[in-house]
LUMTOR-920283 format. One record per residue: y negated, x negated, z of N, C-alpha, C, O, CB in turn. Coordinates in steps of 0.001 Angstrom, whole numbers, plus 500000, padded with zeros to 6 digits. Glycine has a CB too. Layout:
% residues N
YXZYXZYXZYXZYXZ;...
***
This chain:
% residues 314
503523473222491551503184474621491818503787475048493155504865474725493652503689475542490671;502903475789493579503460476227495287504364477130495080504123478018494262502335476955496432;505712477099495837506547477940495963506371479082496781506057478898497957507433477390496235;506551480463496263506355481521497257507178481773498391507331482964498662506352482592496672;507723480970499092508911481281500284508111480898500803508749479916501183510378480749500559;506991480721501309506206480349502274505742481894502858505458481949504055505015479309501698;505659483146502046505494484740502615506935485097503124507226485807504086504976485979501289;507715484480502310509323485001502967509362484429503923509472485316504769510725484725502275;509342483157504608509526482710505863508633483918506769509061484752507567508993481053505982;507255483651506307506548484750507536507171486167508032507271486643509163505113485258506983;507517486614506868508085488217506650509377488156507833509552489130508565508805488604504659;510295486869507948511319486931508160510796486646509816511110487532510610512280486067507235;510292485876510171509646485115511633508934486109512291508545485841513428508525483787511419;508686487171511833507359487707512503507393488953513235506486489482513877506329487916511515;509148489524512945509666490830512672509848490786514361510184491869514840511140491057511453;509703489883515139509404489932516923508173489110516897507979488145516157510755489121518130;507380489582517761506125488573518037505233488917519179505675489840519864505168488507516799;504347488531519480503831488678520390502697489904520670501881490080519766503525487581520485;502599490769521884501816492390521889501038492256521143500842491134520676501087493041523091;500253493409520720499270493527520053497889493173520998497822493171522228499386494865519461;496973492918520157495937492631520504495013493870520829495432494941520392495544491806519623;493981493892521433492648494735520702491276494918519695490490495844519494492217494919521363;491441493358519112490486492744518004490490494457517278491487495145517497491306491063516816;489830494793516797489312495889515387489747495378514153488916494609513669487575496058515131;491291495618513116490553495779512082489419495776510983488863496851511209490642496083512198;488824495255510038487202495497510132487215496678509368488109497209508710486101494275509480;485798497046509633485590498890508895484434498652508259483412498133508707485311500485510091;484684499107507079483077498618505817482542499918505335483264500600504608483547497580503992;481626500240505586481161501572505261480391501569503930479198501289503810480280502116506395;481243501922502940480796501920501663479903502851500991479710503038499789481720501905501057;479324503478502177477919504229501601476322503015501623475337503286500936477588505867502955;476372501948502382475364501325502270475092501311501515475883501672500644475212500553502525;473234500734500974473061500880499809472487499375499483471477499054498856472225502134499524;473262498745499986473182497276499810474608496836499078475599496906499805472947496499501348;474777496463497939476114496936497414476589495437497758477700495062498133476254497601495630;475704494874497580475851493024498113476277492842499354476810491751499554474421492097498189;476209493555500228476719493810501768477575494605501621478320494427502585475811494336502832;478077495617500850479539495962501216480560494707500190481646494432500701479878497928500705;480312494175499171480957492977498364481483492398499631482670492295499941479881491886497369;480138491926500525480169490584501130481438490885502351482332490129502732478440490083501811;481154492099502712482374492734504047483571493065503563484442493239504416481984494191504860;483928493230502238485295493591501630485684492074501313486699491718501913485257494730500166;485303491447500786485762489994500535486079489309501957487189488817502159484545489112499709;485278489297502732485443488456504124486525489507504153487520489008503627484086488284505532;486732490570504483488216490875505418489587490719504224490775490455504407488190492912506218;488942490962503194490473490436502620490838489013502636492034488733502552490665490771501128;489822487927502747490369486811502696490866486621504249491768485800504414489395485769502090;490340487334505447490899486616506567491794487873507249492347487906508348489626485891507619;491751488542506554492857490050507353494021490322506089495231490511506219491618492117507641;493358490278505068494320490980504116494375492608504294495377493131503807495812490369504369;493510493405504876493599494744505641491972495097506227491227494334506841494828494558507047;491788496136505919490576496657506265490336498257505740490462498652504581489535495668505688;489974499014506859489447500645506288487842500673505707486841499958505769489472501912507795;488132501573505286486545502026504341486603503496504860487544504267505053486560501935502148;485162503608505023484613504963505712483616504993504698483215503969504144484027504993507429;483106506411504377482135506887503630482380506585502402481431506101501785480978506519503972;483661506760501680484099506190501170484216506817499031484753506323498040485181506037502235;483392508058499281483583509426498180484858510028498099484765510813497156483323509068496648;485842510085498504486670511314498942486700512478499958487010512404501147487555510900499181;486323513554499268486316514509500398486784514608501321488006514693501200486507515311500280;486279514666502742487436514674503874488026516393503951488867516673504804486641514087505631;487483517515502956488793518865502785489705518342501752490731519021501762488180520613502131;489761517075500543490847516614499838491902516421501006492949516965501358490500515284498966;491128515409501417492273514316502890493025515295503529494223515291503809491270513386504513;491986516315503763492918517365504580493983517965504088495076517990504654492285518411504984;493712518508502955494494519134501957495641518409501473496729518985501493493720519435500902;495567517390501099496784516121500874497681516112502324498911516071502356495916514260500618;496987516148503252497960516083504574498394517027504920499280516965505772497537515673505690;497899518503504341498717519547504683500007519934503852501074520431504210497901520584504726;499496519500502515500667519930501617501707519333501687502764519964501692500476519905500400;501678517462501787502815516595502365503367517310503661504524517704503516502266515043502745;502669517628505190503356518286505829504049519457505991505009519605506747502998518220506306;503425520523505078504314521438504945505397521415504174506282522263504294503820522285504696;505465520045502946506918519685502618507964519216503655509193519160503601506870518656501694;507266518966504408508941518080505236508626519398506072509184519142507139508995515897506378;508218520298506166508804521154506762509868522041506645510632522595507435508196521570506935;509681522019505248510671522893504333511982522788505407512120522077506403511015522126502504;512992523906504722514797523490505152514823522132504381513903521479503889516334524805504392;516199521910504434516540520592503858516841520981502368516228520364501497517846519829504646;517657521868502038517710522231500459516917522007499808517099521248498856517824523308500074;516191522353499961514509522731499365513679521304499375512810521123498521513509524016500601;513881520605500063513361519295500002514625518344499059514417517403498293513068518734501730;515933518971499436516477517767498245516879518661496773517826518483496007518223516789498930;515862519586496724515679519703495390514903518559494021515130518515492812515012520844495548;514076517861494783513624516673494289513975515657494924513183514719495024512445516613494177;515119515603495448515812514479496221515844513070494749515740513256493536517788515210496909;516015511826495472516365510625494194517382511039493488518343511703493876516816509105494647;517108510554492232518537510749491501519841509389492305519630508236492683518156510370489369;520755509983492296522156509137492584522440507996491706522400508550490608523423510037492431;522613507175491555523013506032490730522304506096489653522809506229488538524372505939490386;521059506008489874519770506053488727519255505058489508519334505176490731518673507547488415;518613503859488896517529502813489022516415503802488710515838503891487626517633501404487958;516177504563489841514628505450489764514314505206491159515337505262491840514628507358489350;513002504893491998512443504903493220512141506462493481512168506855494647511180503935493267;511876507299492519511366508413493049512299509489493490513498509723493337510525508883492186;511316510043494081512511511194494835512218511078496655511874510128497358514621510516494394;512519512420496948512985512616497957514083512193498512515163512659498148512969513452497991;513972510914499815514871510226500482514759510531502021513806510272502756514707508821500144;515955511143502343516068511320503715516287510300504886516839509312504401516950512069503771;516125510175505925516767508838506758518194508813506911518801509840507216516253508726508251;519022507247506640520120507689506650520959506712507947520375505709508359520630507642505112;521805506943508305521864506429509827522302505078509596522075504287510511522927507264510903;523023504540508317523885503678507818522469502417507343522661501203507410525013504520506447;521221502991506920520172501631506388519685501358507467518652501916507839518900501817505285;520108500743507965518575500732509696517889499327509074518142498273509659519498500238512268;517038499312507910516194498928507447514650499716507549513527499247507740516739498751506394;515006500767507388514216501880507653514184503340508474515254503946508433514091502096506707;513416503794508997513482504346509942512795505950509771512381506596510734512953503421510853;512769506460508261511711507058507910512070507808506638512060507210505562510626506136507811;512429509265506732512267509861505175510995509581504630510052509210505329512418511454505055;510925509765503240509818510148502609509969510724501247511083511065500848509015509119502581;509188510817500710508714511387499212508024510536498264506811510439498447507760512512499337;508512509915497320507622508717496370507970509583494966509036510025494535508388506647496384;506585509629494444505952510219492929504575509176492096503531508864492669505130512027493378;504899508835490818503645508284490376502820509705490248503217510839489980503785507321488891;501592509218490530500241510124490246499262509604488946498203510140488621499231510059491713;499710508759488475499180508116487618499565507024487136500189506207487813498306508001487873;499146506777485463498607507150484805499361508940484132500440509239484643498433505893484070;498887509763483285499509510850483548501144510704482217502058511514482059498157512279483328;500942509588481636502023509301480787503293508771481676504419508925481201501539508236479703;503143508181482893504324507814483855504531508849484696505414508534485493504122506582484704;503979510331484953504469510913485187505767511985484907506151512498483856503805510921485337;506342512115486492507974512674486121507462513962487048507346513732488252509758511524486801;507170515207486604507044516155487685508281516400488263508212516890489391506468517382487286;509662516156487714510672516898488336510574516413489893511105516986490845512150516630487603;509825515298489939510056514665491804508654515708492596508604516175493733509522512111492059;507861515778491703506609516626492088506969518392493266507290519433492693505890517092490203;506837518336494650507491519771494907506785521156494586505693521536495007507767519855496345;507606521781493794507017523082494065506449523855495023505784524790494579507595523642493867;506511523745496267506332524252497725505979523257498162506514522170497942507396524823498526;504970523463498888503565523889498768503110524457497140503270523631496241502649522523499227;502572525790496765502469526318495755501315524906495382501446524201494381502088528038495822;500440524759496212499046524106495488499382522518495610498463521707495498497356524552496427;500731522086495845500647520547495943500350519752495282499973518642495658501399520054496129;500493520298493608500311519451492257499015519713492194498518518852491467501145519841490858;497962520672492687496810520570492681496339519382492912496061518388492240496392521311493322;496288519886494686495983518506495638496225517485495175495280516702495261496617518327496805;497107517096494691497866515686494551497151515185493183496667514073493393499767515819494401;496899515658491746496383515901491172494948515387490923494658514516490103496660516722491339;494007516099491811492860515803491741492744514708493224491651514631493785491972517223491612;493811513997493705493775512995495038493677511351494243493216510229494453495550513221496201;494750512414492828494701510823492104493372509963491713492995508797491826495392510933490697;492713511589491020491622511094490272490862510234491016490397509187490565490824512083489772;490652510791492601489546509922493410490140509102493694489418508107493753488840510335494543;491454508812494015491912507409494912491870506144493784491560505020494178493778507574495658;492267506438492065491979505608491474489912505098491571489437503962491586492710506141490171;489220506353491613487685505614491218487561504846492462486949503794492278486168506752490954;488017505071493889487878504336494980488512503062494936488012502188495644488285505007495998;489761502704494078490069501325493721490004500721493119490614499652493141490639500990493683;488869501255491866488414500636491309487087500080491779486675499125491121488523501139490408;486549500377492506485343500146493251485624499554494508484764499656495383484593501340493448;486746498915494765487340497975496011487382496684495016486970495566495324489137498515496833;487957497048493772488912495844492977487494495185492522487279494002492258490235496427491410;486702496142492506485271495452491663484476494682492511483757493874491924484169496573491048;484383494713494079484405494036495068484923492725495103484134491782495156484877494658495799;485887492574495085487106491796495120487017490744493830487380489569493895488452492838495049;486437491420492585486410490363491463484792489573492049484554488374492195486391491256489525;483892490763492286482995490123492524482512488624493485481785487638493368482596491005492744;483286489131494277483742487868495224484437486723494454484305485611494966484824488357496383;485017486788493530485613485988492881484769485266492302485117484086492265486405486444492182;483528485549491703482173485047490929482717485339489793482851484327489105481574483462491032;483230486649489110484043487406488148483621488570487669483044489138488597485174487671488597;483601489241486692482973490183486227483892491328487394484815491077488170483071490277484408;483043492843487042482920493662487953484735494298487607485622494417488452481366494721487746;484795494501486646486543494808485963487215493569486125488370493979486009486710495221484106;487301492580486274488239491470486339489800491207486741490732490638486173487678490822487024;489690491701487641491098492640488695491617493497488379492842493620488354490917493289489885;490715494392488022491517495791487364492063495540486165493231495799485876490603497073487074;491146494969485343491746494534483860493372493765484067494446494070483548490490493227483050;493032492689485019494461492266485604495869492953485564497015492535485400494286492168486877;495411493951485742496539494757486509496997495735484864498044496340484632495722495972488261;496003495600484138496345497032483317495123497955482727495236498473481616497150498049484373;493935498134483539493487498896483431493759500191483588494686500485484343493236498652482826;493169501022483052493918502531482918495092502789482648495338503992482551493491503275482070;496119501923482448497627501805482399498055501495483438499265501709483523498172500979481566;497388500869484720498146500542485993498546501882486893497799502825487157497194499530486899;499632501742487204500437502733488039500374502676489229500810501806489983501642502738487878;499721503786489494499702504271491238501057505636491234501419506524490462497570505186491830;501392505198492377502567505781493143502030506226494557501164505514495066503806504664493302;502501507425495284502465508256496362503658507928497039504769507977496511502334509669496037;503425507577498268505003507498499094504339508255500684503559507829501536505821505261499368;505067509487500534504330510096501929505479510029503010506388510859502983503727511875501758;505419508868504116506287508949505364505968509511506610504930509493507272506601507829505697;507657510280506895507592510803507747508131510020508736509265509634508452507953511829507561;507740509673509734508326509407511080508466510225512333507539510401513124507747508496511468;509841510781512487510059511729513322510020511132514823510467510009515059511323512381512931;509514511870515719509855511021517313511045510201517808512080510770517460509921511989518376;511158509678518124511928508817519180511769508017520378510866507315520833512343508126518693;513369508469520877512975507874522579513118506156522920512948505538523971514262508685523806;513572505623521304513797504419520804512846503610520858511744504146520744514165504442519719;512850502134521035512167501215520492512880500658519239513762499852518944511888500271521465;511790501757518507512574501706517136511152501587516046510343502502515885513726503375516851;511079499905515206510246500010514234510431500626512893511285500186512124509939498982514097;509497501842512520510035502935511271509682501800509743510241502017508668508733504905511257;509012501018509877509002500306508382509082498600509062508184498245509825507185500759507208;509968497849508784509455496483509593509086495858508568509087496120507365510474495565510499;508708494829509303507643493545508929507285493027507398507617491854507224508265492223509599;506789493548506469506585493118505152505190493167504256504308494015504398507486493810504534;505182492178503393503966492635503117504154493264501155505011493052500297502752491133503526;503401493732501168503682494478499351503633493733498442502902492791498137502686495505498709;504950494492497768505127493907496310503383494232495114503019493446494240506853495005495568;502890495128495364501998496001494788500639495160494692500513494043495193501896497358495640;499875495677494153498535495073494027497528494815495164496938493805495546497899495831493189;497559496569495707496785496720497016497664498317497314498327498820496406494679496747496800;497538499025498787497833500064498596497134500714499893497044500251501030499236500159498321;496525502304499201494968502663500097496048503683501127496931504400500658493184503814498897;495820503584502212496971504724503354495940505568503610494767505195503641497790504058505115;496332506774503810495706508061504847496734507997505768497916507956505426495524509785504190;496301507984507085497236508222508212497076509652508869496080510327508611497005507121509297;497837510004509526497503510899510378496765510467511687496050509492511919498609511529510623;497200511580512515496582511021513649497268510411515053496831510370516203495805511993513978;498369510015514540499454509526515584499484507886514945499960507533513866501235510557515495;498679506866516198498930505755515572500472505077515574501470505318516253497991504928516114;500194504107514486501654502901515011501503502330513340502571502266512732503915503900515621;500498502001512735500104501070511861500234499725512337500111499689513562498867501313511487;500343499125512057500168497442512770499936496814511571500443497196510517501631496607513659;499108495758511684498788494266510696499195492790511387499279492861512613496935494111510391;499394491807510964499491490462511533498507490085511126497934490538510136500522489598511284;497988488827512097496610487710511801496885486611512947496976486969514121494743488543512076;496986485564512653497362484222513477498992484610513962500045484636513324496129483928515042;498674484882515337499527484860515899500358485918516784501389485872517455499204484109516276;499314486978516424499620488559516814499177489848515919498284490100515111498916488818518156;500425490610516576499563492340515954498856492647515943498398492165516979499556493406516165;497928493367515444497081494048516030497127495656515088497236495718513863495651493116516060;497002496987516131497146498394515489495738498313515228494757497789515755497745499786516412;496064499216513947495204499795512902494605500937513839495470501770514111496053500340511432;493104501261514525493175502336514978492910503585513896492555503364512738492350502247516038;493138504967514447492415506137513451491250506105513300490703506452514347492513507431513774;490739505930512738489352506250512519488974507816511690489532508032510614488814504963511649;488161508686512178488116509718511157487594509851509608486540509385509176487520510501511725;488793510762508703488452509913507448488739508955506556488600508881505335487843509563507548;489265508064507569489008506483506942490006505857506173490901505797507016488804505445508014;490319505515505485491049505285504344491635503406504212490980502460503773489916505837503047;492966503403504731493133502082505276493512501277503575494072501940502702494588502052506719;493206500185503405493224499242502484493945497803503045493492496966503827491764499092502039;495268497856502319496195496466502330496320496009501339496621496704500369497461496461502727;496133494710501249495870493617500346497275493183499716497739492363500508495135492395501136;498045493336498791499375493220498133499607491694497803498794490769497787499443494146496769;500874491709497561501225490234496643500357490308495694499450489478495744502748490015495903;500356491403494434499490490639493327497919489938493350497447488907492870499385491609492340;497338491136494224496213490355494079496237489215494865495388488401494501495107491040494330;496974488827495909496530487553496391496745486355495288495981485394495205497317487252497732;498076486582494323498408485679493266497660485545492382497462484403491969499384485871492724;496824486917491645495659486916490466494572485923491668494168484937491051494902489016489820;494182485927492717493214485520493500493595483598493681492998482573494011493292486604495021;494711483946493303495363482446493490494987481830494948494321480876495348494729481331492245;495599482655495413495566482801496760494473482824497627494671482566498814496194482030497148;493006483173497103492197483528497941492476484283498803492712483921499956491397483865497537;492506485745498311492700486725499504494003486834499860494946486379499212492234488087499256;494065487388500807495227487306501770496544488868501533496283490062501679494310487314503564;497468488434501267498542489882501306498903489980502519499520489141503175499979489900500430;498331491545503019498918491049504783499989491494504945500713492173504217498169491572506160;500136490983506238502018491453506706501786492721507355500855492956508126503044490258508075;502462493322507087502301494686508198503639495582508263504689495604507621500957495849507645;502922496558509709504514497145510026504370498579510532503319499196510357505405496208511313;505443499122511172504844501128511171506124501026512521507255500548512433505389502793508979;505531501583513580506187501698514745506113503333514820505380504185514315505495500801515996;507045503341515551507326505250515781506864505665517128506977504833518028509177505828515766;506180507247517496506032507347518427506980508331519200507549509221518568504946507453518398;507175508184520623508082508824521524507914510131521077508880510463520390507836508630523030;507012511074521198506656512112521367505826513008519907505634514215520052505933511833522569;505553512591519085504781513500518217505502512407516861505996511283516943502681513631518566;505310513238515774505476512914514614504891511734513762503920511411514446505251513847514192;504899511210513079503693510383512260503951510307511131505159510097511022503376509037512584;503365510376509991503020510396508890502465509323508472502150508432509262502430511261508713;502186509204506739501442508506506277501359508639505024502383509144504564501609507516506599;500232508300503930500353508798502694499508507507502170498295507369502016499797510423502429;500650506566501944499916505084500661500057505637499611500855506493499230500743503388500386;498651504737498791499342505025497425499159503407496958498309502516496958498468506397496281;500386503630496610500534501629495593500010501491494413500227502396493607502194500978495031;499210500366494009498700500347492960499288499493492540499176498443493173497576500314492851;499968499479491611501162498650490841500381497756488890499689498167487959502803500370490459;500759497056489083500695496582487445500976496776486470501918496019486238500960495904487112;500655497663485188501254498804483994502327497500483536502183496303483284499802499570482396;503570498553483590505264498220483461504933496592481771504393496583480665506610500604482630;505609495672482575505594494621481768504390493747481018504247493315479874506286495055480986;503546493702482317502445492898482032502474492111483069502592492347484271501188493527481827;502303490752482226502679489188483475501242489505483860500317490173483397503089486998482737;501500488617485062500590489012486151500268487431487004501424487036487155501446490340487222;499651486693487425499455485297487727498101485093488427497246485879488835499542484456486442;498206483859488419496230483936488990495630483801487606496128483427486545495416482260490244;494562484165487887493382484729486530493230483023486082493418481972486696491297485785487226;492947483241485186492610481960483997491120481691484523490848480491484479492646482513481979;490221482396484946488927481984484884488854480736486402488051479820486585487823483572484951;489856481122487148489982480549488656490707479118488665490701478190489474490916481633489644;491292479313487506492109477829487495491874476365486670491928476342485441493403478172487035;491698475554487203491881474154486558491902473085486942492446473110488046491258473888485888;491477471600486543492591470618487577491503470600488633491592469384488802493218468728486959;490654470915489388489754471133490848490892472461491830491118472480493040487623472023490304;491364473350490829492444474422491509493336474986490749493331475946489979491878475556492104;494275474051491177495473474346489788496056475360490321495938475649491511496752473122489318;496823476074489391497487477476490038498706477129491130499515476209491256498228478499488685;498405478340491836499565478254493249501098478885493207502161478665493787498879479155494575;500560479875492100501569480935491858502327480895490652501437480496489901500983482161491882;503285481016489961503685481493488385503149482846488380502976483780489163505443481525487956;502894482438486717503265484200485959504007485168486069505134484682485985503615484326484916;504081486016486176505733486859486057505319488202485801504197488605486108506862486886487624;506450489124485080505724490494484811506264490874486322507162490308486944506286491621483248;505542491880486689505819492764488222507267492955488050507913492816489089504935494484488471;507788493179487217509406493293487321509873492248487841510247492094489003510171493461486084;509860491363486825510082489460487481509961489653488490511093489693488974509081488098487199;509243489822489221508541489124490780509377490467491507510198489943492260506174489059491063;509466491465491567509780492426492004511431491822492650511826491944493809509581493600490869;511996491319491761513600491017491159513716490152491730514650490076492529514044490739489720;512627488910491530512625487602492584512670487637494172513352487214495106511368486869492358;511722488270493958511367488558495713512619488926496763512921488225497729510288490021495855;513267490138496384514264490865496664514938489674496983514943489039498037514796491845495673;515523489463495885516620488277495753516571487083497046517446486678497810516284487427494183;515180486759496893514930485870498062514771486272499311514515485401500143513953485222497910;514885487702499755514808488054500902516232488278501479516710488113502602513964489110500940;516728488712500299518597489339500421519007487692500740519683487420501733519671490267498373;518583486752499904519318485393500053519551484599501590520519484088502153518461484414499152;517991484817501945517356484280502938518119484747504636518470484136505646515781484793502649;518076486583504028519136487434505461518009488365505613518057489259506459519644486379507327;
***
C-alpha cells in the first residue's frame, strides 16, 4: 500500500518555488446544457489541477454579495464584539473567532470558523450576532453551497463510471459537515504568505473570494494565481476525495499571499466527512488490476495522522 508522505514531502518542498505562471485555472460553466460536457470539464481539471471555478453556477450573485457583506462587516466590528464568539481556551473546538497572533507565524490571518451544516452540528454560540441578518445569510448560503456540491461530487462519481451519489454517500450523505472559515487578510508592506503551502484535510472546499487576488494553486512545477472571475465560485480538490478516488483526482496544493495595499478576504466552506466514518478509496474502484493506494481511516484518524507527520517531518 502506498504511503501518504509522498503529499507531505510536496507540502514541505514547495513552500518556495518558482513565479507564478499565467496558464488559467480552468472555468466550467455549469449552465451548459450538455451535462456530459460539464462531467467531462470537472473531471479533466480535477484529475490534472485538483482546482477549478464554476460560473453559472445556481447561487445568487445578491446571496454572494450578501455573505461578503455580513463577513465584512464582522471584522469590522471593535475587537470586543468580535471576541464575543472568540474560540473557546483550552477546548479541542476549531470554532470561534481567532485573531492573528504575532507568536504563530504559521499563519498570517484572523478568521471566523462555524459549521453551517448539517443543522444537528450546529453551535450558534460561534454564529455573530452583528450583522443583525448574518444567520440569515449564512443560513440560506448553506442550503445552496451544499446542492452545488452535491452536483460537483455527482460529476466527480460520474467520472468515476459510478453512480451519480457515490461520493457523497462516501462522505456521509446528509450527515457530512460543512464548515465556514471566513479570512481576513489585512495589508502588508511584507513579503508575507497569509496561509502557506498545503493542501486539505477535507473532502473538497468551494471559496468565494473577494476581489483582491493572492489565491495561488501548484501544477508541475509552478504557481499559478487563481484569477477573480465575477461570481465564480473556486473549487479545491481535498485529501479525501483524492483517497475515495484512489488517487484519481488530484488534492491540490495551494496557498493565500497578502496584498500591500487593500484587504483580502475569503469565505471556504469545507466539506468534511460526518464525525467517525472511515473513509478510503471506494470498493467499487479497487481490485488486483488497482489495488488500493490509500488506508481506511475515520477523518479523525487521518486528521491526527497527518498533523503528526507534518509536526514530525518540521
Amino acid at each position: 500500500m502506498e504511503s501518504e508522505t509522498a503529499t507531505m514531502e510536496v507540502e514541505r518542498d514547495q513552500h518556495t518555488s518558482p513565479p507564478c505562471e499565467t496558464t488559467t485555472v480552468p472555468i466550467v460553466d455549469l449552465s451548459d446544457l450538455d451535462d456530459e460536457l460539464v462531467a467531462r470539464a470537472v473531471v479533466k481539471a480535477s484529475e490534472e489541477w485538483g482546482a477549478f471555478q464554476v460560473v453559472n453556477h445556481g447561487i445568487p450573485t445578491e446571496l454572494l454579495r450578501r455573505l461578503q457583506e455580513v463577513g465584512r462587516q464582522f471584522f469590522e466590528l471593535p475587537a470586543e464584539e468580535k471576541e464575543a464568539v472568540a474560540k473557546l481556551p483550552d477546548v479541542d473546538c476549531l470554532e470561534g473567532y481567532d485573531s492573528i497572533h504575532s507568536k504563530r507565524l504559521e499563519s498570517w490571518n484572523s478568521h471566523l470558523l462555524h459549521k453551517i451544516w448539517p443543522p444537528s452540528c450546529i453551535d450558534y454560540r460561534f454564529w455573530p450576532k452583528n450583522p443583525p441578518d448574518y444567520r440569515e445569510v449564512n443560513e440560506e448560503y448553506a442550503r445552496q453551497v451544499k446542492k452545488l456540491t452535491e452536483k460537483i461530487m455527482g460529476c466527480l462519481s460520474k467520472g468515476l463510471g459510478l453512480g451519480h451519489d457515490a461520493l457523497n454517500e462516501g462522505i456521509g450523505g446528509d450527515a457530512a459537515e460543512y464548515t465556514i472559515r471566513i479570512n481576513y487578510y489585512p495589508p502588508t508592506s511584507d513579503e508575507i504568505i497569509g496561509a502557506p503551502a498545503h493542501t486539505d484535510f477535507t473532502s473538497m472546499a468551494l471559496l468565494v473570494p473577494n476581489e483582491v487576488p493572492g489565491l495561488q494553486v501548484f501544477k508541475g512545477n509552478s504557481w499559478f494565481d487563481v484569477e477573480n472571475v465575477d461570481s465564480g465560485i473556486v473549487v479545491l480538490i481535498g485529501d479525501q476525495i483524492m483517497r475515495m478516488s484512489n488517487g484519481r483526482y488530484k488534492n491540490v496544493l495551494h496557498r493565500a499571499t497578502m496584498d500591500k495595499e487593500k484587504t483580502r478576504m475569503s469565505w471556504p466552506v469545507l466539506v468534511d466527512p460526518k464525525r467517525g466514518l472511515v473513509v478510503g478509496p471506494l470498493p467499487e474502484l479497487i481490485g488486483d488490476d488497482n489495488p488500493p493506494k490509500f488506508e481506511s481511516l475515520t477523518f479523525e484518524d487521518y486528521i491526527h495522522r497527518k498533523i503528526n507527520m507534518l509536526l514530525h517531518d518540521g
